[in-house]
C-alpha positions as CSV (number, residue, x, y, z in Angstrom):
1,X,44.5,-4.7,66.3
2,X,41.9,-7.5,67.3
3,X,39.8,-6.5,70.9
4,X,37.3,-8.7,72.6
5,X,35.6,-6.4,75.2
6,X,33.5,-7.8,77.6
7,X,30.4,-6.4,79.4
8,X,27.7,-7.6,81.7
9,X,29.7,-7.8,85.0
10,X,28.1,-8.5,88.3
11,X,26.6,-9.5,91.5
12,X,23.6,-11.7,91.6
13,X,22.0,-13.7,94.1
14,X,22.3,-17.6,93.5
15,X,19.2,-18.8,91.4
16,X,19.8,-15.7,89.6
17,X,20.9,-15.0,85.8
18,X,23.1,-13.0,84.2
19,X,24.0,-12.1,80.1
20,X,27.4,-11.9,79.5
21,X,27.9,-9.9,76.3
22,X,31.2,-9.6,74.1
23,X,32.3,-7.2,71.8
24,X,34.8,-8.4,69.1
25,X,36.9,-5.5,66.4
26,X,39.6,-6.1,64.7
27,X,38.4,-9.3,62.6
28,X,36.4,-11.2,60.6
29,X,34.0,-11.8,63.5
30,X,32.3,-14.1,61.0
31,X,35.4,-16.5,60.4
32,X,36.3,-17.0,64.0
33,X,35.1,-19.4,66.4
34,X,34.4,-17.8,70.0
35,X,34.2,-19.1,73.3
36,X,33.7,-17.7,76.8
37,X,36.6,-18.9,79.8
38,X,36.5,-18.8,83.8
39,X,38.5,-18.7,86.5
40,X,37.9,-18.8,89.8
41,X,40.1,-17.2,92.6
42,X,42.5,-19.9,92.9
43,X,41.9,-22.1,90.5
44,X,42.9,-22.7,86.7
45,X,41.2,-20.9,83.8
46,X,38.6,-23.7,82.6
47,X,36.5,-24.1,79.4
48,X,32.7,-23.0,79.7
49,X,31.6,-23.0,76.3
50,X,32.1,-22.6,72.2
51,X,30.4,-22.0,69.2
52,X,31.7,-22.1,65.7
53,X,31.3,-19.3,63.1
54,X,28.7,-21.0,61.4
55,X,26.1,-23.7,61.4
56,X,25.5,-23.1,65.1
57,X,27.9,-25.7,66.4
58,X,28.1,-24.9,69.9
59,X,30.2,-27.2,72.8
60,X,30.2,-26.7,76.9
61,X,31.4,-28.2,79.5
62,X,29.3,-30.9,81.1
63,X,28.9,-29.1,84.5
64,X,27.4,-26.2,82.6
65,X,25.6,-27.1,79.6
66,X,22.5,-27.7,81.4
67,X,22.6,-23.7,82.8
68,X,24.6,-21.6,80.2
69,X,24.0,-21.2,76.4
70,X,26.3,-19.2,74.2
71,X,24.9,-17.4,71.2
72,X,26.2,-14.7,68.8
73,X,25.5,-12.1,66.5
74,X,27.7,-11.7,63.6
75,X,26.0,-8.5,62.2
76,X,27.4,-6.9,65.7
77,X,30.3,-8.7,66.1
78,X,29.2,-10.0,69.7
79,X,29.0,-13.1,71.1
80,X,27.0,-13.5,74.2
81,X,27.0,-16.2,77.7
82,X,23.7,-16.7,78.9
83,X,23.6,-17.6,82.7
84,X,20.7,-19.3,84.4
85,X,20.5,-20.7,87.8
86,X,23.9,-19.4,88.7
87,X,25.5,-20.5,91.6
88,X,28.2,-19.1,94.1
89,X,30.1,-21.9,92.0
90,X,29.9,-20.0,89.4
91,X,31.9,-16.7,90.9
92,X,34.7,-16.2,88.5
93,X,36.3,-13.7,85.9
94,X,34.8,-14.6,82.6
95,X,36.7,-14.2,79.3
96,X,36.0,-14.2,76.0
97,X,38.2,-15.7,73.6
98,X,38.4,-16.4,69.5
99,X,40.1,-18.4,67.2
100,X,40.1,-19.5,63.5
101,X,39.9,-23.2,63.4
102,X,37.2,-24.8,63.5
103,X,37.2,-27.4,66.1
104,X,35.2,-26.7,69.2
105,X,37.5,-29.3,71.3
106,X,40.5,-27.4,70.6
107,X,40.8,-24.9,73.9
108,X,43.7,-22.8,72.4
109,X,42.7,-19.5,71.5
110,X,44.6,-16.3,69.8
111,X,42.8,-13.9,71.0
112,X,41.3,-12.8,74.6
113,X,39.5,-10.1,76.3
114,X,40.5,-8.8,79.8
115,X,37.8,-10.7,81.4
116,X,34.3,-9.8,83.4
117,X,33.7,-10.3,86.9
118,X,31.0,-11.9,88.0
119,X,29.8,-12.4,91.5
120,X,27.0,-15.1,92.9
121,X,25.9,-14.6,96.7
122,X,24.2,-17.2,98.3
């Protein structure tokens, strides 16, 4: 049974930064692309970022890519979202999600975790 977990949730001040972390079991953590998901009370689930299983490939959205970076480990199975000058723009529920093709464009995923909350005042 595949699980993404993800940890990291919380409340920061805008300028702030925050690590999203997420735990993967269940897979070949090494064989699946990842990629980290928002949504925003309200709004649609968007796209924040990718990064392939090997190589270091990564992809974000332009409004973020400037501000996030996305990373993993594949000796811990965990794929991480790096926040830097966050902004109450940025309040959302965050998910992680995986997948086994290879393109970074593609935004359909097969797996997902139940999502982090995280919080920007201002």
């Amino acid at each position: 049974q595949v699980q993404l977990v993800e940890s990291g949730r919380g409340l920061v001040q805008a300028g702030g930064s925050l690590r999203l972390s997420c735990a993967a079991s269940g897979l070949t953590f090494n064989t699946y692309t990842m990629g980290w998901f928002r949504q925003a009370p309200g709004k649609e689930r968007e796209f924040v970022a990718a990064i392939a299983w090997f190589g270091g490939r990564t992809n974000y959205a332009d409004s973020m890519k400037d501000r996030f970076t996305i990373s993993r480990d594949n000796a811990k199975n965990t794929v991480y979202l790096q926040m830097s000058s966050l902004e109450p723009m940025d309040t959302a529920v965050y998910y992680c999600a995986g997948k086994r093709d290879l393109d970074l464009l593609l935004l359909a995923y097969d797996y997902w975790g139940q999502g982090t909350q995280v919080t920007v005042s201002s």
